[in-house]
C-alpha positions as a Markdown table, in Angstrom:
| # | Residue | x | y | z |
|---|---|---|---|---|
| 1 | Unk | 115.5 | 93.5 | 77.8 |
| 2 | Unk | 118.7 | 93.4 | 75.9 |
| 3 | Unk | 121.5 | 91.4 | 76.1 |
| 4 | Unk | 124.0 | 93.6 | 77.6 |
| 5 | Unk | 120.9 | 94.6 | 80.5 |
| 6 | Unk | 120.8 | 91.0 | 81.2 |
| 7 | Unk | 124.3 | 90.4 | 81.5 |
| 8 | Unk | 124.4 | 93.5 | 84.0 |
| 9 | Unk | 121.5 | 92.1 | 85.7 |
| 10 | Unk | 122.9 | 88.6 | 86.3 |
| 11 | Unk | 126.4 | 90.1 | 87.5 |
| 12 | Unk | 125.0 | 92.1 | 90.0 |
| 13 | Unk | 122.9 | 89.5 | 91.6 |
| 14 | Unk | 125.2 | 86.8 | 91.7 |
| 15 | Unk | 128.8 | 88.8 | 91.9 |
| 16 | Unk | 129.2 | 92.5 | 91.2 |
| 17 | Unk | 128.5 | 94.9 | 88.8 |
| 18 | Unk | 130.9 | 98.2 | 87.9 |
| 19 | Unk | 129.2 | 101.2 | 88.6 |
| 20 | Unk | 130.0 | 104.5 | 86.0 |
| 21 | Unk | 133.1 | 105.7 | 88.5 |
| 22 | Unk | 134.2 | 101.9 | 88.6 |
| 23 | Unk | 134.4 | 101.6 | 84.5 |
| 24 | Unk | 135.9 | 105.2 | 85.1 |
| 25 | Unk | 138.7 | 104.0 | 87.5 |
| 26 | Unk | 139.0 | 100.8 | 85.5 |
| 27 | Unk | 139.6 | 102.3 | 82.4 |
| 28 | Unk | 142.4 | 105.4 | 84.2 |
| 29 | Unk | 143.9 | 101.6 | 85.9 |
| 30 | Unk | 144.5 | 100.3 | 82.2 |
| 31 | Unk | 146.0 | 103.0 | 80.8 |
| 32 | Unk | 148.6 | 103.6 | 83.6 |
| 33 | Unk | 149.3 | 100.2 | 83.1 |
| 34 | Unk | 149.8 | 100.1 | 79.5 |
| 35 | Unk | 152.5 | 103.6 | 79.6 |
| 36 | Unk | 154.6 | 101.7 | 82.1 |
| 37 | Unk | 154.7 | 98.9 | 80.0 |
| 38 | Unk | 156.0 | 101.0 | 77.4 |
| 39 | Unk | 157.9 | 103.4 | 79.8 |
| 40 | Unk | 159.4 | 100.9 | 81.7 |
| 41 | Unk | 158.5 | 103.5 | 84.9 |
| 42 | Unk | 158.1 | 102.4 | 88.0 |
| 43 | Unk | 156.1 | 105.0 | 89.9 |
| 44 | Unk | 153.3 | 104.4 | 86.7 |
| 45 | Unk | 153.5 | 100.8 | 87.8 |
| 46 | Unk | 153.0 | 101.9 | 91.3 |
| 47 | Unk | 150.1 | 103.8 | 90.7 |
| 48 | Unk | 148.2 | 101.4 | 88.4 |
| 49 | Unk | 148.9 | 98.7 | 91.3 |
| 50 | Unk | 147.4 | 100.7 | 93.8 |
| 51 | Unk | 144.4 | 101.4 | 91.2 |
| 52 | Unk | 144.3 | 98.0 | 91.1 |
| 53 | Unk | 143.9 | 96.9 | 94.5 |
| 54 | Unk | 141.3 | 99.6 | 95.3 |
| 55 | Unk | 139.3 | 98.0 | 92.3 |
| 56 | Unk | 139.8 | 94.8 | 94.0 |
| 57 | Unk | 138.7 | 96.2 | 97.6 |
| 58 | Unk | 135.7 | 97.9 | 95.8 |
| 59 | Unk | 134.5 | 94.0 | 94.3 |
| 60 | Unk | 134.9 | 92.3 | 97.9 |
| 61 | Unk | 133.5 | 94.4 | 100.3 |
| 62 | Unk | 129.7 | 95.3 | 98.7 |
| 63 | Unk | 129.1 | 91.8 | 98.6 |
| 64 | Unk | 130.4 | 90.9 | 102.2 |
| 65 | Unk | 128.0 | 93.9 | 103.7 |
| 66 | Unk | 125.0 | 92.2 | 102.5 |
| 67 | Unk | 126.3 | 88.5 | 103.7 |
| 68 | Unk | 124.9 | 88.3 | 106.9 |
| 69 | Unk | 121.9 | 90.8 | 106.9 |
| 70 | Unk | 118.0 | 89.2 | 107.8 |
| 71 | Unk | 114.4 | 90.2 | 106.2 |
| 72 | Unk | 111.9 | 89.5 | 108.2 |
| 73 | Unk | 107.9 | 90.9 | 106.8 |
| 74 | Unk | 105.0 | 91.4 | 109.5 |
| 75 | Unk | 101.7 | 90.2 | 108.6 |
| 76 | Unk | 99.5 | 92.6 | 106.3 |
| 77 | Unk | 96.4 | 93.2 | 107.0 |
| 78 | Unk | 93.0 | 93.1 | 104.9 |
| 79 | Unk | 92.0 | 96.4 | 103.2 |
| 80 | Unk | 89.1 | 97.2 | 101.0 |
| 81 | Unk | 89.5 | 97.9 | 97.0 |
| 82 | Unk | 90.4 | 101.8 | 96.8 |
| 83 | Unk | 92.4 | 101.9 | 100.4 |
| 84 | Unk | 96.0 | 101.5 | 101.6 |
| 85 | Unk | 97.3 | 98.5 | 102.5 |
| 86 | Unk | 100.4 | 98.7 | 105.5 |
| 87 | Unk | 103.3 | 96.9 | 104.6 |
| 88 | Unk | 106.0 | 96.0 | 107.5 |
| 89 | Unk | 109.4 | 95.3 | 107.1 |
| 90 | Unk | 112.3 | 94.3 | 109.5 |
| 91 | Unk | 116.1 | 94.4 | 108.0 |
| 92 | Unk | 118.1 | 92.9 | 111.1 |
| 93 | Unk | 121.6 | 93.6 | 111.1 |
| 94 | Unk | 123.2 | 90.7 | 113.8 |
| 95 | Unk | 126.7 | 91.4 | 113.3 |
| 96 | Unk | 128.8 | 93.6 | 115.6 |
| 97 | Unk | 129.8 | 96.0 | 113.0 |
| 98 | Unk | 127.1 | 98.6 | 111.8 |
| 99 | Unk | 125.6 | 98.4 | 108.7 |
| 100 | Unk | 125.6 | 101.6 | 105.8 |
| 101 | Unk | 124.3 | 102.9 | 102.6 |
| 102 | Unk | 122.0 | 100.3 | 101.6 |
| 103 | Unk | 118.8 | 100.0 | 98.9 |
| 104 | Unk | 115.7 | 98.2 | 100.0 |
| 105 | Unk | 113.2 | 97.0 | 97.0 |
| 106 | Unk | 109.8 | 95.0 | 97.6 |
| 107 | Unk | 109.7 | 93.1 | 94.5 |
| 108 | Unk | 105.7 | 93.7 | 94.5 |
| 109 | Unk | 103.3 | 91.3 | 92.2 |
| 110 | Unk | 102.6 | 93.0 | 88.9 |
| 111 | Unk | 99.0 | 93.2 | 89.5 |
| 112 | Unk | 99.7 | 95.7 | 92.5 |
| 113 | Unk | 102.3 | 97.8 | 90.6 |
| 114 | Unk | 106.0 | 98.7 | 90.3 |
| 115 | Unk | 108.4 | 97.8 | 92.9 |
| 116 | Unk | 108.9 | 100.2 | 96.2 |
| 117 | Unk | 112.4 | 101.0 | 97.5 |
| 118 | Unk | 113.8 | 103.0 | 100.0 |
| 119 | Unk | 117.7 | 103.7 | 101.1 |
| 120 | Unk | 118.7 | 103.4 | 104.5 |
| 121 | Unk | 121.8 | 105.4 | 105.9 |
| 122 | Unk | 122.7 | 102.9 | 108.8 |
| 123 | Unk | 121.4 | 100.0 | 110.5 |
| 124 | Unk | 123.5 | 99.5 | 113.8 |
| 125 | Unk | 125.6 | 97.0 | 115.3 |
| 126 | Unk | 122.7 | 93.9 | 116.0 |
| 127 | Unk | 120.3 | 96.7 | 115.3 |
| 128 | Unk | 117.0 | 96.2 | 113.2 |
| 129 | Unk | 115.8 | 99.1 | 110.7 |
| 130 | Unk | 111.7 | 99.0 | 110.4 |
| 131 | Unk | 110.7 | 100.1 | 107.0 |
| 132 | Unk | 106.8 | 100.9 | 106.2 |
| 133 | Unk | 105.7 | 101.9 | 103.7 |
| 134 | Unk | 101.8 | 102.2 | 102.3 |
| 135 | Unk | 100.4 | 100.7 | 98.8 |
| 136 | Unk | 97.1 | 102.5 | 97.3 |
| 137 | Unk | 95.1 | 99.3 | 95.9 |
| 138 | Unk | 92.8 | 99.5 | 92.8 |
| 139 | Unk | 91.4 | 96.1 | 92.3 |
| 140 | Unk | 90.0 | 93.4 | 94.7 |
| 141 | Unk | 92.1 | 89.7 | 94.9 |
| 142 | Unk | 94.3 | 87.6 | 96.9 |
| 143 | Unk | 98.2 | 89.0 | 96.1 |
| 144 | Unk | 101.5 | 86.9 | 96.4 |
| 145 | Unk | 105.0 | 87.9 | 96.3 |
| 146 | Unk | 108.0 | 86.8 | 98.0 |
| 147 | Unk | 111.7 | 88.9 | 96.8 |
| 148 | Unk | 113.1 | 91.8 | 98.9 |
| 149 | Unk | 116.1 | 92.9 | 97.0 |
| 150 | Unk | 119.8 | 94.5 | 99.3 |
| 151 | Unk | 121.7 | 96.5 | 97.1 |
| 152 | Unk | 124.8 | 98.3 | 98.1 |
| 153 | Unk | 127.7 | 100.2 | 96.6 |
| 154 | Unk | 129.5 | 100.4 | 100.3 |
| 155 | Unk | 131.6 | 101.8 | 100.8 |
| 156 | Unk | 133.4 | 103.0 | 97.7 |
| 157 | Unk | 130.5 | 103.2 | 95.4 |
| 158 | Unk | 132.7 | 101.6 | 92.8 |
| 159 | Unk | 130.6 | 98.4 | 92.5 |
| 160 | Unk | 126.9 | 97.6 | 93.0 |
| 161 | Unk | 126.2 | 94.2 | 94.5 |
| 162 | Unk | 122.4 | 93.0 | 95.0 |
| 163 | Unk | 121.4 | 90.0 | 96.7 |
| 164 | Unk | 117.4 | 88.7 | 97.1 |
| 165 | Unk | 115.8 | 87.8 | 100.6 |
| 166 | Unk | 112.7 | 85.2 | 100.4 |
| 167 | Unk | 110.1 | 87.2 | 102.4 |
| 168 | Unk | 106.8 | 85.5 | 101.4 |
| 169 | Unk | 103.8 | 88.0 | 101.2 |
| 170 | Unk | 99.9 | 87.6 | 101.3 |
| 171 | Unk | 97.6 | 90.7 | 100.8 |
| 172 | Unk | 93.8 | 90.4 | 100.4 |
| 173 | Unk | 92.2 | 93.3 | 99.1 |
| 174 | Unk | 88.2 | 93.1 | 99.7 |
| 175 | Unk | 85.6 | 94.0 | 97.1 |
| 176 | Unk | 83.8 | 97.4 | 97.6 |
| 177 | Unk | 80.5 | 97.2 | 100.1 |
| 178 | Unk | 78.1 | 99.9 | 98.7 |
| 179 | Unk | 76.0 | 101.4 | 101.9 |
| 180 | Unk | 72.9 | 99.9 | 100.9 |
| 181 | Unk | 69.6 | 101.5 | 102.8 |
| 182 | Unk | 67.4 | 99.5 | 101.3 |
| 183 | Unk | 67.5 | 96.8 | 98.8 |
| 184 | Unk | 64.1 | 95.2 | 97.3 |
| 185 | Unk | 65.6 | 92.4 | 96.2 |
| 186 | Unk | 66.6 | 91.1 | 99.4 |
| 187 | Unk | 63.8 | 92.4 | 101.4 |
| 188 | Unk | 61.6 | 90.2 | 99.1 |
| 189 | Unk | 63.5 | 86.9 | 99.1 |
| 190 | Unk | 61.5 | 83.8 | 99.2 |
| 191 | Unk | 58.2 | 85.4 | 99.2 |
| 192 | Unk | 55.5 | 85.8 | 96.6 |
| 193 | Unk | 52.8 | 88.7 | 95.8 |
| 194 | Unk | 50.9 | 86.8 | 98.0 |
| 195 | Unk | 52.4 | 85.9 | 100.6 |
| 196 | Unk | 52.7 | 88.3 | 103.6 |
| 197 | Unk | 56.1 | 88.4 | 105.9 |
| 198 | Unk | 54.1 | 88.3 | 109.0 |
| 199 | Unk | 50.8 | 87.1 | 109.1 |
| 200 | Unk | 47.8 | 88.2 | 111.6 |
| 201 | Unk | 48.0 | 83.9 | 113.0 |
| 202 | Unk | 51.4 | 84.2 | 113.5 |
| 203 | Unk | 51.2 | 87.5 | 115.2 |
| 204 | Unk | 48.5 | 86.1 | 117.4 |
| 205 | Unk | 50.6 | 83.1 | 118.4 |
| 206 | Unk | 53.1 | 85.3 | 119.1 |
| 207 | Unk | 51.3 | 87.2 | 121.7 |
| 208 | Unk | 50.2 | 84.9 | 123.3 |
| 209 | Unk | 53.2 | 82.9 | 123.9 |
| 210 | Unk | 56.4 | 84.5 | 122.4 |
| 211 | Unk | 56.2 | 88.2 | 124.6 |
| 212 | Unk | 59.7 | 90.0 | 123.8 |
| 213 | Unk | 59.1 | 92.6 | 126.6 |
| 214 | Unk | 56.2 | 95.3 | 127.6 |
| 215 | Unk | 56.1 | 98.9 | 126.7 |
| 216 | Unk | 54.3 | 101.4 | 127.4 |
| 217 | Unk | 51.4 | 101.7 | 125.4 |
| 218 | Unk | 51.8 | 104.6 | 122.3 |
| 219 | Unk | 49.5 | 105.9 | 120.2 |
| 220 | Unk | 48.8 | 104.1 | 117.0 |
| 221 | Unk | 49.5 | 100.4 | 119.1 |
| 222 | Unk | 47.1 | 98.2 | 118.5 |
| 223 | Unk | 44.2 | 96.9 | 121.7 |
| 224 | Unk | 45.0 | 93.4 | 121.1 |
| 225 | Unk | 49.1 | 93.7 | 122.3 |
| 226 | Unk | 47.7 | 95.8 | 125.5 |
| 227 | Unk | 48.7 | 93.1 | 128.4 |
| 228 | Unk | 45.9 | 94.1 | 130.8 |
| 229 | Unk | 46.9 | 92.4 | 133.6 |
| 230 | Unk | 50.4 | 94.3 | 134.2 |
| 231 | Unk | 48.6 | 97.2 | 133.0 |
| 232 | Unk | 46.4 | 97.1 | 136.0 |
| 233 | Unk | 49.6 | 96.5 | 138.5 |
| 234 | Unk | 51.3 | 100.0 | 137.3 |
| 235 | Unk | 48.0 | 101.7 | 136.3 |
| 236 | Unk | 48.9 | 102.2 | 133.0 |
| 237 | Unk | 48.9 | 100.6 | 129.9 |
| 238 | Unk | 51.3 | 98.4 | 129.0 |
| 239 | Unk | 52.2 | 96.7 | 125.4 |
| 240 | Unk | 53.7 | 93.9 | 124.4 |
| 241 | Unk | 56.9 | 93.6 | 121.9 |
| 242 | Unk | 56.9 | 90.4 | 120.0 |
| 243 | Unk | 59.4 | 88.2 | 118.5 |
| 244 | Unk | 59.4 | 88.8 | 114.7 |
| 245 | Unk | 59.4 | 86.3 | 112.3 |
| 246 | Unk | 60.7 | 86.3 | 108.6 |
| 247 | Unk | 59.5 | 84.6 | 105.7 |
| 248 | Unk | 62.8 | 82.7 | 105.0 |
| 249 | Unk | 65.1 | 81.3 | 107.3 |
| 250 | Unk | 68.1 | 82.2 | 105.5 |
| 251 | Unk | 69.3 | 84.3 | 102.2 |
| 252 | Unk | 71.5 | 82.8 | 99.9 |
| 253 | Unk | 73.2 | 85.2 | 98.2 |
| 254 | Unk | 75.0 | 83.2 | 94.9 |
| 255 | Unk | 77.7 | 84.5 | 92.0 |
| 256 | Unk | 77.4 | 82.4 | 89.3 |
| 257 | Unk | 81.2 | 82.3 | 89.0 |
| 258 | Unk | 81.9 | 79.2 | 87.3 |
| 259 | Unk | 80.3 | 80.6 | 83.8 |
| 260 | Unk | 82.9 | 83.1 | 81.4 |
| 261 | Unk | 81.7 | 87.4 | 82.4 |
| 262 | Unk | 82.6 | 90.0 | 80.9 |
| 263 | Unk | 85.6 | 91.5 | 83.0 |
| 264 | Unk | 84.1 | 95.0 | 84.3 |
| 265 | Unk | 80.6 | 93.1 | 84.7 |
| 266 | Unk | 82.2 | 90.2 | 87.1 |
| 267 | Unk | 83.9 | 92.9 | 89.2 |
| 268 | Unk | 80.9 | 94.9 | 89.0 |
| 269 | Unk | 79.1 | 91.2 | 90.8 |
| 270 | Unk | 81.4 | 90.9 | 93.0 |
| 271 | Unk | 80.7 | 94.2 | 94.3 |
| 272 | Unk | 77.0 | 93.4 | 94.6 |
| 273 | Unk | 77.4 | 90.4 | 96.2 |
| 274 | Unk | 79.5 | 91.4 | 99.2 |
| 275 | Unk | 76.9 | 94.2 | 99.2 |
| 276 | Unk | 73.9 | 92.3 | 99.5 |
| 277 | Unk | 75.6 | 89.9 | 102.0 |
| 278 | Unk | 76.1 | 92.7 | 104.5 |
| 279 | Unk | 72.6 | 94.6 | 103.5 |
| 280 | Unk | 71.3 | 91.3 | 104.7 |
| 281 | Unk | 73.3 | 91.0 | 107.6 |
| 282 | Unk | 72.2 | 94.6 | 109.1 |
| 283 | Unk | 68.8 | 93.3 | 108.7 |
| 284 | Unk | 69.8 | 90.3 | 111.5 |
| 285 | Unk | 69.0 | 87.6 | 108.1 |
| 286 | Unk | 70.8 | 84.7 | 108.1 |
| 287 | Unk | 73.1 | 85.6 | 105.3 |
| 288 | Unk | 75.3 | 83.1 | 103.0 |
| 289 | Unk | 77.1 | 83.1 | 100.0 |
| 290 | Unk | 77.5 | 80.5 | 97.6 |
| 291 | Unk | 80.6 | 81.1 | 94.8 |
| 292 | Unk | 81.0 | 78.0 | 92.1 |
| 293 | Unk | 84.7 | 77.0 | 93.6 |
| 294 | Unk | 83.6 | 77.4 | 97.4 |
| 295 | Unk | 79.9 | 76.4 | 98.1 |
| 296 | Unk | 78.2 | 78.1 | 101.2 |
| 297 | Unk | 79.8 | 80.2 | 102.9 |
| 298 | Unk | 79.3 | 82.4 | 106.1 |
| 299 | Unk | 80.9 | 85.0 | 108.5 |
| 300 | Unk | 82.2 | 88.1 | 107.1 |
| 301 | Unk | 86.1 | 87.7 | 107.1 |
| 302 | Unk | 85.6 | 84.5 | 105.1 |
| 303 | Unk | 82.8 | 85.8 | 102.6 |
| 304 | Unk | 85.2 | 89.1 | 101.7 |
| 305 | Unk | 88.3 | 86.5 | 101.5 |
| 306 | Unk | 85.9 | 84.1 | 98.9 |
| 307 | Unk | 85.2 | 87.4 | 97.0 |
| 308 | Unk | 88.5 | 88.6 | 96.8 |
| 309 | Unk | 89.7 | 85.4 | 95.7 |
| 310 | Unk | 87.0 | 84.4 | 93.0 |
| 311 | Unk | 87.5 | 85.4 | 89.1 |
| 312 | Unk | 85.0 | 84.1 | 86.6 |
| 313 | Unk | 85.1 | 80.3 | 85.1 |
| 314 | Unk | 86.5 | 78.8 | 88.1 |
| 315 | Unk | 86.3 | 75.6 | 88.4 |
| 316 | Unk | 82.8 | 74.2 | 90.2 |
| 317 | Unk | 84.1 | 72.3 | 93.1 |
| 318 | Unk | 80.8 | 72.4 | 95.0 |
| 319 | Unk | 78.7 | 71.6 | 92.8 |
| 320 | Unk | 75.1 | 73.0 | 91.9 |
| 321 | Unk | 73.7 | 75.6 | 94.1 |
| 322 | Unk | 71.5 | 74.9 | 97.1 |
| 323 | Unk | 68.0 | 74.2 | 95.6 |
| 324 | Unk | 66.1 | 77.0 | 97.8 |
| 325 | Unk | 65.1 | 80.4 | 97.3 |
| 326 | Unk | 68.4 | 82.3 | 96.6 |
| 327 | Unk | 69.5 | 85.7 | 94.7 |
| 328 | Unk | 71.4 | 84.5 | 91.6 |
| 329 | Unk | 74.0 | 86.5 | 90.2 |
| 330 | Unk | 74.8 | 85.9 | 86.8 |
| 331 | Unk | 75.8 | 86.9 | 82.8 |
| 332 | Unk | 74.0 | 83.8 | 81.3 |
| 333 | Unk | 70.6 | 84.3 | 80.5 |
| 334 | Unk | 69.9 | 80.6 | 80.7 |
| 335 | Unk | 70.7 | 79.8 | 83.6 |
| 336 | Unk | 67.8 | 82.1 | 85.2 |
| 337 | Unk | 65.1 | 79.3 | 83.6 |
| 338 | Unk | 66.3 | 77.1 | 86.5 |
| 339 | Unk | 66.1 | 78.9 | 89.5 |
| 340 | Unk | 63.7 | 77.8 | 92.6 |
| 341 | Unk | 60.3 | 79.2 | 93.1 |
| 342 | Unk | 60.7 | 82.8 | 95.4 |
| 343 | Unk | 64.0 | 83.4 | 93.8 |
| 344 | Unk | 65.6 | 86.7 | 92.6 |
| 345 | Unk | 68.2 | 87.7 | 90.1 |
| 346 | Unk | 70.5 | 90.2 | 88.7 |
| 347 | Unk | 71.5 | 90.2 | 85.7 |
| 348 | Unk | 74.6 | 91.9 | 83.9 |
| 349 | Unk | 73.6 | 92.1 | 79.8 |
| 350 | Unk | 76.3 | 91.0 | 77.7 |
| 351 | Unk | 77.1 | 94.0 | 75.3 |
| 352 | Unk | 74.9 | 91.6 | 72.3 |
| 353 | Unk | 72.0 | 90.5 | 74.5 |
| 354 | Unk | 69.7 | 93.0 | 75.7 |
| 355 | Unk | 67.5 | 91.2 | 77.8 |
| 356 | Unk | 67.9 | 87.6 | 79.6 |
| 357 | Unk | 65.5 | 85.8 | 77.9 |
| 358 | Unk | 62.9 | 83.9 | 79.0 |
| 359 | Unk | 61.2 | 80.2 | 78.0 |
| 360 | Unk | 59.8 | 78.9 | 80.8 |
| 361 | Unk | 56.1 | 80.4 | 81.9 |
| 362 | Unk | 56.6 | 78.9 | 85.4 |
| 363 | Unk | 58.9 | 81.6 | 86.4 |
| 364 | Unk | 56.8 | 84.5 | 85.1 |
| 365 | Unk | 57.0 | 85.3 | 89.3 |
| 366 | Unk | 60.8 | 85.2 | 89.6 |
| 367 | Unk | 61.4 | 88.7 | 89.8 |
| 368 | Unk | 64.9 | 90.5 | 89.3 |
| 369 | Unk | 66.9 | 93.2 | 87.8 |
| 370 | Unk | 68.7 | 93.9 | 85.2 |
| 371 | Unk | 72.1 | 95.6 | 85.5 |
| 372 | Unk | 72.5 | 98.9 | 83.3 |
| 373 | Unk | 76.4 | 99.4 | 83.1 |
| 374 | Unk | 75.7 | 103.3 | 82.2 |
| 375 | Unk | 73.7 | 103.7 | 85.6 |
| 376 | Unk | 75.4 | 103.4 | 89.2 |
| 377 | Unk | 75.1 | 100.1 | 90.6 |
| 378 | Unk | 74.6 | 101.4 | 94.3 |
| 379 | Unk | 71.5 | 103.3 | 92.9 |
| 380 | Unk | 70.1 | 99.9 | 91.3 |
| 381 | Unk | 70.5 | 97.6 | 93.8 |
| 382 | Unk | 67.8 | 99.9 | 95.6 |
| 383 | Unk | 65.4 | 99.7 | 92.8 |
| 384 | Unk | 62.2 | 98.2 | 92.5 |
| 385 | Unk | 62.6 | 94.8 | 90.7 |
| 386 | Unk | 60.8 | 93.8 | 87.7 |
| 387 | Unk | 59.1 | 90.8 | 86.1 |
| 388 | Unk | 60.1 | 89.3 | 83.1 |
């Protein structure tokens, strides 16, 4: 920005600033000034003193129309990366006298773009003008800015005057959720090739004394659900539906944030994350996620806030991860030697490491997956997971 810019800048935000008909009129004010100094003619001092006063009409009024006018912004709502958000604006006029020819501009933060303006003809006499207006959104995070800008040239267009209102603004844009219908690695959490989800014990406990509700009987069911005694009150058979049991009690789903990523690989683990925390959540799991600045988190408004907030090498507030079987999230290959038994992992490959690698034998069961930045993640996440 050059001098001269930010001299104009700083005029018209703290007096006024000629427009290119003011420096017009100025200069035409000058010169009939200058022949009746030489001329010694009245009717050119006349005219230059009527040039004159208009000029000084043209400097007090602009800044007087914007004295008493409000900004008020209405709350904006959460969107998801790729929509719209709504952004509401209130310009009260509470003076008695209407209000014309005025510039709106929401100084928005840099991150979200150039600034949006609008004009507005007339806001009448203790009248409010509602101005909204709709923002496409490209990246995920938690956005702050707090400048509306008046500007007027009312109401001889002589003179610009602009004046700043503090309007404090919060948007949260959420990561992507990829419509996930199946997902391996969190279908497999916390369980071994050995280990079954539902054993025959447990189901036999379960009918015996945890009955959900009876059915009747379809082909296929097996004899051993067939409640015989209700059976023989309707004369017909009748099954039972029984409580299901998972092998874990929870998935925790956790970014390894505190750690440097590459910049498209975090954003692409972000995604994952919020996707695997609602994948779970369809499934009825007792889904959490665990972020280096935050710790455990659950409930979807606050995991999408944590994940719209969080950007790699934060600092680690809370601490090591839960020591339980968990889905790690990560770009250090390290880090994977120290997970818990019945883990699971995805990995994003930095672009000189082609595989995470692996010291420890014990973990020759900690399945995962690692991230191809060529192939679409949505597809991968439904993968088959492999052993390393």
């Amino acid at each position: 920005m050059g001098i001269i810019t930010r001299i104009t800048d700083w005029l018209e935000t703290h007096w006024v600033t000629p427009a290119y008909a003011g420096w017009i009129l100025a200069g035409i004010a000058i010169c009939f000034f200058g022949a009746a100094t030489n001329t010694m003619s009245g009717w050119l001092y006349v005219i230059s003193g009527i040039t004159f006063a208009l000029l000084g009409l043209a400097v007090i009024l602009p800044p007087r129309s914007l004295r008493h006018l409000q900004v008020h912004r209405r709350p904006i709502f959460p969107v998801s990366a790729g929509d719209e958000l709504t952004i509401e604006i209130d310009i009260e006029n509470p003076t008695p006298k209407p209000k014309t020819l005025l510039q709106v501009q929401d100084i928005l933060q840099s991150e979200l773009g150039k600034p949006v303006q609008t004009a507005i003809e007339t806001i009448a006499p203790r009248g409010v003008y509602h101005w909204v207006y709709f923002h496409s959104t490209t990246k995920r995070g938690v956005y702050h800015w707090h400048e509306i800008q008046l500007r007027t040239g009312n109401p001889l267009g002589l003179f610009w005057c602009r004046r700043s209102r503090h309007a404090p603004a919060t948007a949260i844009v959420y990561p992507t959720v990829l419509p996930l219908t199946s997902c391996p690695i969190v279908d497999e959490i916390g369980t071994d090739d050995s280990l079954q989800l539902l054993s025959d014990r447990r189901s036999q406990s379960a009918t015996e004394d945890l009955t959900r509700s009876l059915r009747p009987y379809r082909v296929g069911d097996p004899t051993r659900l067939i409640h015989w005694r209700t059976s023989a009150r309707y004369g017909e058979l009748m099954v039972r539906e029984l409580e299901v049991f998972t092998g874990s009690q929870e998935i925790v789903i956790c970014l390894d944030s505190a750690v440097s990523w590459q910049s498209e690989d975090f954003e692409s683990a972000v995604i994952a994350a919020a996707s695997l925390y609602f994948y779970a959540c369809s499934r009825q799991l007792d889904a959490r996620l665990w972020t280096a600045r935050t710790g455990l988190l659950h409930g979807n408004q606050v995991v999408l806030e944590a994940l719209a907030a969080t950007q790699p090498g934060e600092d680690a507030d809370a601490g090591d991860p839960p020591h339980l079987p968990l889905i790690w999230l990560t770009q250090q290959s390290a880090s994977l030697n120290s997970l818990p038994p019945g883990s699971r992992w995805l990995f994003w490959s930095p672009s000189t490491v082609a595989q995470p690698e692996r010291h420890t034998s014990g973990l020759t069961n900690c399945a995962g997956q690692i991230i191809d930045k060529e192939e679409p993640l949505q597809r991968q996440l439904q993968q088959s997971l492999s052993r390393i």
